[in-house]
MARVO-891201 format. One record per residue (C-alpha): residue in one letter; y negated, z, x. Coordinates in pm, whole numbers, padded with zeros to 5 digits, always signed. Each point is the difference from the previous one (the first is absolute). Example, Ala and Ser with C-alpha at 12.3 -4.5 7.8 and 13.67 -1.06 7.14 Angstrom:
<pts>
a+00450+00780+01230;s-00344-00066+00137;
</pts>
This chain:
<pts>
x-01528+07030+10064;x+00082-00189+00333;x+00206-00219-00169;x-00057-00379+00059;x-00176-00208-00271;x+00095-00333-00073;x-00170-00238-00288;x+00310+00020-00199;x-00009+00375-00021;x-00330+00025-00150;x-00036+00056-00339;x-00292-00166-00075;x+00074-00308+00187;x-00064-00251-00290;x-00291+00194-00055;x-00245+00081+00265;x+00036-00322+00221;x-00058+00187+00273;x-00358-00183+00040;x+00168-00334+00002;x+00308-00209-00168;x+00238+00249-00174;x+00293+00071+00266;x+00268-00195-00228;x-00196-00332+00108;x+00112+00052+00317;x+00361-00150+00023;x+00238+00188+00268;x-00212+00187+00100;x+00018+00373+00099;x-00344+00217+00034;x-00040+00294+00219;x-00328+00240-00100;x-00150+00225+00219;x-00201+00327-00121;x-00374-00158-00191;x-00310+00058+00186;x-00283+00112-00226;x-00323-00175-00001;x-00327+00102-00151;x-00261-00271-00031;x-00335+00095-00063;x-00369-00063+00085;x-00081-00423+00116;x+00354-00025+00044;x+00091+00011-00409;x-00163-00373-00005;x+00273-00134+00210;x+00242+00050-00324;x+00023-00304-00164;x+00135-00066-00336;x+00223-00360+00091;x+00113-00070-00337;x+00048+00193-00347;x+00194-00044-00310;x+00338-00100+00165;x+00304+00087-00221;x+00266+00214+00131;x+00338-00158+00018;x+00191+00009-00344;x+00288+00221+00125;x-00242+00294+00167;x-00078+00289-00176;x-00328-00104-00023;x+00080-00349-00217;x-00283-00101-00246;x-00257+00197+00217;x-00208-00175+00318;x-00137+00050+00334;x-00270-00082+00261;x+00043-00050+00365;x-00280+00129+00255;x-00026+00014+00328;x-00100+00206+00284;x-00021-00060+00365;x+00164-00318-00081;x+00306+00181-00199;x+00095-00104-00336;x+00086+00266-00240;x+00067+00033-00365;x-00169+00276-00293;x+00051-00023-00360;x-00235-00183-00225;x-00034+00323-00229;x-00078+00191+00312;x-00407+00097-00040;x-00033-00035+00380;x-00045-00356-00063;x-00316-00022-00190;x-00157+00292+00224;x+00063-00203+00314;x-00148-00321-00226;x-00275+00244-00090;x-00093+00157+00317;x+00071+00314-00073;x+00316+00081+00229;x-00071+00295+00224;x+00284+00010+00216;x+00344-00175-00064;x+00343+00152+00143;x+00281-00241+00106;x+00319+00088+00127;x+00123-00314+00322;x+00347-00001+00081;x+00138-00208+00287;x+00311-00140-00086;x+00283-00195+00223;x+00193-00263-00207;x+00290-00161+00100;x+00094-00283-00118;x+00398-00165-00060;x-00027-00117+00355;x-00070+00259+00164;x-00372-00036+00060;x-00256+00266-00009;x-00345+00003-00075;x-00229+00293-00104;x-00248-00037-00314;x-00304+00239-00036;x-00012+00076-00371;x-00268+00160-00195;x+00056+00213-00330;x-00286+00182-00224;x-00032+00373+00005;x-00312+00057-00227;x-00344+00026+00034;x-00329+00211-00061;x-00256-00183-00201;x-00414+00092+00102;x-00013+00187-00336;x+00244+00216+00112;x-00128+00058+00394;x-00321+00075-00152;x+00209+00286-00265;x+00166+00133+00295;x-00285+00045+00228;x-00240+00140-00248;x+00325+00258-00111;x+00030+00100+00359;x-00378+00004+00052;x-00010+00316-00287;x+00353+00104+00141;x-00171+00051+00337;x-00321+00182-00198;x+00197+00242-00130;x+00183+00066+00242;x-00329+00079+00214;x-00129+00224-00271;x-00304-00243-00052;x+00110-00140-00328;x-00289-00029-00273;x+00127-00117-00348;x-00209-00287-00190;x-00058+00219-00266;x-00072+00340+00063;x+00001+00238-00270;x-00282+00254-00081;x+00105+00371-00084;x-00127-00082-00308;x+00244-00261-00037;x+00284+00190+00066;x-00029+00306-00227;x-00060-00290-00258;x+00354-00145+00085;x+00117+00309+00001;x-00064+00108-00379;
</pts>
């Protein structure tokens, strides 16, 4: 940890695209990273992601060859999410919840000398509706139980029981 990250130590370079152009497009060039910043988009502001494009290959030497791609957008950012991913017909859908993104601000230089810093956006995940409405109604009984006011739906009948019991 600490230790500076460039484009050409990262692993998944040819992979991730870092929400834009994989890094070997970029000809002498050297990219600095700084930590990501989280975001969490949720309520109104889901709508501003924007599926660009979809069903654009990956190049034929990543490790992702044969497989494809869409690019959306946020806040006027451009990033990248597998095809396969099921984010992608939820947002289509309507039923995104809240999407996570990780934005990284990098500072290229180029073979020149020159510097410029690129805001990049890269897809953390997401909670669909289905599974805010799961979680609240788990920490709704959670919270009932916890309380002591917790009523099963089906409440047995002494009767019941001693016949369970046999």
């Amino acid at each position: 940890m600490g230790e500076e990250v460039t484009s050409d130590s990262n692993p998944l370079r040819g992979v991730a695209c870092w929400g834009g152009p994989h890094a070997s497009n970029y000809s002498k060039t050297k990219t600095q990273t700084k930590m990501a910043k989280a975001i969490e988009i949720t309520g109104p502001q889901i709508f501003r992601l924007r599926v660009l494009e979809s069903a654009r290959p990956y190049a034929k030497d990543s490790a992702l060859a044969g497989q494809t791609y869409s690019r959306v957008t946020y806040n006027g950012t451009v990033f990248t999410i597998n095809d396969k991913d099921p984010f992608l017909a939820d947002l289509k859908a309507g039923k995104v919840h809240t999407a996570f993104l990780l934005e990284n601000e990098d500072t290229i230089t180029d073979a020149d000398g020159n510097t410029s810093t690129v805001t990049r956006l890269a897809f953390d995940g997401y909670a669909s509706n289905a599974q805010m409405i799961g979680l609240t109604k788990t920490d709704a009984v959670l919270q009932s139980i916890m309380k002591g006011s917790f009523k099963a739906e089906a409440e047995l009948s002494e009767e019941d029981i001693l016949a369970l019991e046999q």
